[in-house]
C-alpha positions as CSV (number, residue, x, y, z in Angstrom):
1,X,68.3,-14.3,96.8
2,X,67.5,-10.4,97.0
3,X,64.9,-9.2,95.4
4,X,67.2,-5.9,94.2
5,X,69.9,-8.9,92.5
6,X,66.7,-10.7,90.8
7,X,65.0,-7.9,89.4
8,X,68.5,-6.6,87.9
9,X,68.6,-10.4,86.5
10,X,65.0,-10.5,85.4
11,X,65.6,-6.7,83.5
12,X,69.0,-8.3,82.2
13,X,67.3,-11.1,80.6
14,X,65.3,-8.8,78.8
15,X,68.2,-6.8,77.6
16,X,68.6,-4.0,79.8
17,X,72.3,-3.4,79.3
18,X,72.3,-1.0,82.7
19,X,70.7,-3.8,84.5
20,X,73.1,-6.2,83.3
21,X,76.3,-3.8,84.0
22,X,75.0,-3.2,87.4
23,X,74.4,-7.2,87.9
24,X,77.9,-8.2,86.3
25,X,79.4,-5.6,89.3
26,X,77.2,-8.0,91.8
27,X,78.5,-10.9,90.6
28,X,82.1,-9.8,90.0
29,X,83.3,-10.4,93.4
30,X,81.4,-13.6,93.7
31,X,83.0,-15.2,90.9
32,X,86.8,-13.9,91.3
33,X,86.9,-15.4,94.3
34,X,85.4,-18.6,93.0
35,X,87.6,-18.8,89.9
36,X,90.7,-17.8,91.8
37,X,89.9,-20.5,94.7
38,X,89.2,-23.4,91.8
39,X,92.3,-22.4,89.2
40,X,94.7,-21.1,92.1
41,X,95.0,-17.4,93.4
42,X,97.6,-15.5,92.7
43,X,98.3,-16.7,89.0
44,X,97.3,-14.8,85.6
45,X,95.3,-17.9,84.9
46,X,92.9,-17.1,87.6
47,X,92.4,-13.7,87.0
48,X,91.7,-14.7,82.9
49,X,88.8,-17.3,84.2
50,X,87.4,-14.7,85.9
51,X,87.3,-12.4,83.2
52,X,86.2,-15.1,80.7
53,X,83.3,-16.2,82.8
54,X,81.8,-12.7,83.2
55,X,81.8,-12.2,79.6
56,X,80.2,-15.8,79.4
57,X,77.8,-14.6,82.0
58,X,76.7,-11.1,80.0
59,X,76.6,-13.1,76.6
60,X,74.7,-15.7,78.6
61,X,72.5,-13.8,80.3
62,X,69.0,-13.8,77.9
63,X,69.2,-17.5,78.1
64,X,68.6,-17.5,81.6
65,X,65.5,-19.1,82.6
66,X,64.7,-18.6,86.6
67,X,66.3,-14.9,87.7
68,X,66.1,-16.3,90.8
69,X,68.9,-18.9,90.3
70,X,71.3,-16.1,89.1
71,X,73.7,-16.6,91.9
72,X,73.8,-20.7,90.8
73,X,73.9,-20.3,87.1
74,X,76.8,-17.8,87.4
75,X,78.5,-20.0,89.8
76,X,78.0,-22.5,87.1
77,X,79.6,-20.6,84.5
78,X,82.7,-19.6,86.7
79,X,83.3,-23.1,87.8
80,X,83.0,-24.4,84.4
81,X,85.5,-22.0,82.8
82,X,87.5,-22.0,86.0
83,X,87.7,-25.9,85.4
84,X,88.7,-25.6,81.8
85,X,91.5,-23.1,82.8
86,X,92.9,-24.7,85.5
87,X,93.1,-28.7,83.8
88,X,95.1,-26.7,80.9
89,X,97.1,-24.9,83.1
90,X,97.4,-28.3,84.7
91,X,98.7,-30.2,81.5
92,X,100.6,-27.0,80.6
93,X,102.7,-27.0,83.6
94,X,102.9,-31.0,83.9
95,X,104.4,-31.0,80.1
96,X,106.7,-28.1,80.3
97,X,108.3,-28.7,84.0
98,X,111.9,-30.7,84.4
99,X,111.2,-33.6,86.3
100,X,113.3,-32.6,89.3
101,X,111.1,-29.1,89.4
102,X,107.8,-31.8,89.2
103,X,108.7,-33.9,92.2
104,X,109.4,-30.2,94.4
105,X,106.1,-28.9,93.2
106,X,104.5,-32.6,94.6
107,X,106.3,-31.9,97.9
108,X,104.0,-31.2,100.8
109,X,105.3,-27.6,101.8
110,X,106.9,-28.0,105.0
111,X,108.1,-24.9,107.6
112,X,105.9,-22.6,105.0
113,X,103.5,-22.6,108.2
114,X,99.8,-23.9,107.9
115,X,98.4,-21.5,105.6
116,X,100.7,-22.2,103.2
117,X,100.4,-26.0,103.7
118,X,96.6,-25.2,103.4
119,X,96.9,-23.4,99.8
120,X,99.3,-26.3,98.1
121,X,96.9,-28.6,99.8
122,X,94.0,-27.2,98.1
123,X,96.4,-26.7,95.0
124,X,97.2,-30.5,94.5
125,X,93.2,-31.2,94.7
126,X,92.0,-32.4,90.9
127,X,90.1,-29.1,89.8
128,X,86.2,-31.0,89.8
129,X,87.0,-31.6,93.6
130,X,88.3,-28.2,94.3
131,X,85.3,-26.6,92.5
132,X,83.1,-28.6,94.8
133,X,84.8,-27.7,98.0
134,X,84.6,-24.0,96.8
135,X,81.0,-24.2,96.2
136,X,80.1,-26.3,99.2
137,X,82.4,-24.8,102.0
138,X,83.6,-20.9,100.3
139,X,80.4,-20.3,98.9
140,X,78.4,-21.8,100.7
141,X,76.2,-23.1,98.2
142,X,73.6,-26.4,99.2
143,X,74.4,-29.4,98.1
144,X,71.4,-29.1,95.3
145,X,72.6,-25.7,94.5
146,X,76.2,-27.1,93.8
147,X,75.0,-30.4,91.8
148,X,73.2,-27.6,89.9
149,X,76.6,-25.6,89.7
150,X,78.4,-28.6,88.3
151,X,75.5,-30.1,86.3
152,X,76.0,-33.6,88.5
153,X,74.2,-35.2,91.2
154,X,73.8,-34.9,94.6
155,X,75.8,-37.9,95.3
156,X,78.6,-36.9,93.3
157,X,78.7,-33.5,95.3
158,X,78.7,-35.6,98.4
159,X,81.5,-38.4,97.2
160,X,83.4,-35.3,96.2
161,X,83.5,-33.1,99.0
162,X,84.2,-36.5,101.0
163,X,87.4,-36.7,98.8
164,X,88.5,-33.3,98.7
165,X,88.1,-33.7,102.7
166,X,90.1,-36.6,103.2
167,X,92.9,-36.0,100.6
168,X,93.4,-32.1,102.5
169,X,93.5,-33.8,105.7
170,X,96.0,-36.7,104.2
171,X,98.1,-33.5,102.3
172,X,97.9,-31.5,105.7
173,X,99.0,-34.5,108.2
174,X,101.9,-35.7,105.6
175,X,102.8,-31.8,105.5
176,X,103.2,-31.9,109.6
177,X,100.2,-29.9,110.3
178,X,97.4,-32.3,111.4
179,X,93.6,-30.9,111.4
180,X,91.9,-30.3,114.8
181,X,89.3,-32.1,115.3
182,X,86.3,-30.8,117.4
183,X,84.8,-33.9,119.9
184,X,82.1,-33.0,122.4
185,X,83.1,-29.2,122.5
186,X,87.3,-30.2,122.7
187,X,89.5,-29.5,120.5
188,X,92.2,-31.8,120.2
């Protein structure tokens, strides 16, 4: 962590509301991109988690115990909200969609090209597994650090990023777009 982002946490703790407006602007980037890559980009959803978890990060903030977790912890309040968001958007859509419109949005996106195929992938991963592969491979966030982040284990962030793994690539080959595969420096 640098030192500059730990002693704006350490003076935000204490109640420095400069220290915590410059530390929020940090963070800001950090967690949009998180709660946008767990709830879904491009929706008004994802843009509300973000905005709810930095307020539950600067009401948060004197609670803090270790200014040098600050990244973690506000990863941790991101994902949770981010979670929260995106299981009610979830249920929300699941409740209010015509059953023909439900089976198309199940559809693996085909001739959308792979990024595309990616992103409804990613989209049709439960939210607790895409909040781990967005800490784990976005983030870029240990394994400890992400346990932290989700208040689990270890093992759980392990199992989990093994299913998230495995259901992309099954989503991705049933979509007609395979993963490469890197074997003794070949790609195949």
């Amino acid at each position: 962590m640098a030192p500059a982002t730990v002693s704006l946490a350490t003076r935000a703790c204490r109640g420095d509301d400069a220290a915590l407006n410059e530390l929020l602007a940090e963070l800001r980037p950090l967690v949009v991109r998180t709660t946008r890559l767990v709830v879904g980009s491009g929706s008004w959803a994802a843009e509300d988690a973000a905005q709810e978890a930095l307020l539950d990060i600067s009401r948060g903030i004197t609670g803090l115990r270790d200014p040098n977790a600050v990244r973690t912890w506000a990863l941790r309040v991101a994902v949770r909200r981010a979670i929260r968001i995106s299981r009610r958007e979830r249920l929300l859509r699941l409740r209010n969609a015509p059953s023909a419109e439900l089976e198309r949005e199940l559809e693996p996106a085909h001739g959308d090209g792979r990024a595309a195929a990616l992103k409804h992938a990613f989209d049709r991963l439960s939210p607790r597994l895409r909040a781990t592969a967005v800490l784990r491979l976005h983030a870029g966030l240990s394994e400890q650090e992400t346990a932290d982040a989700l208040g689990c284990s270890v093992g759980t962030v392990k199992s989990n990023l093994h299913d998230a793994r495995r259901r992309l690539t099954r989503l991705l080959s049933e979509a007609g777009f395979a993963p490469t595969v890197e074997q003794k420096g070949e790609l195949r």
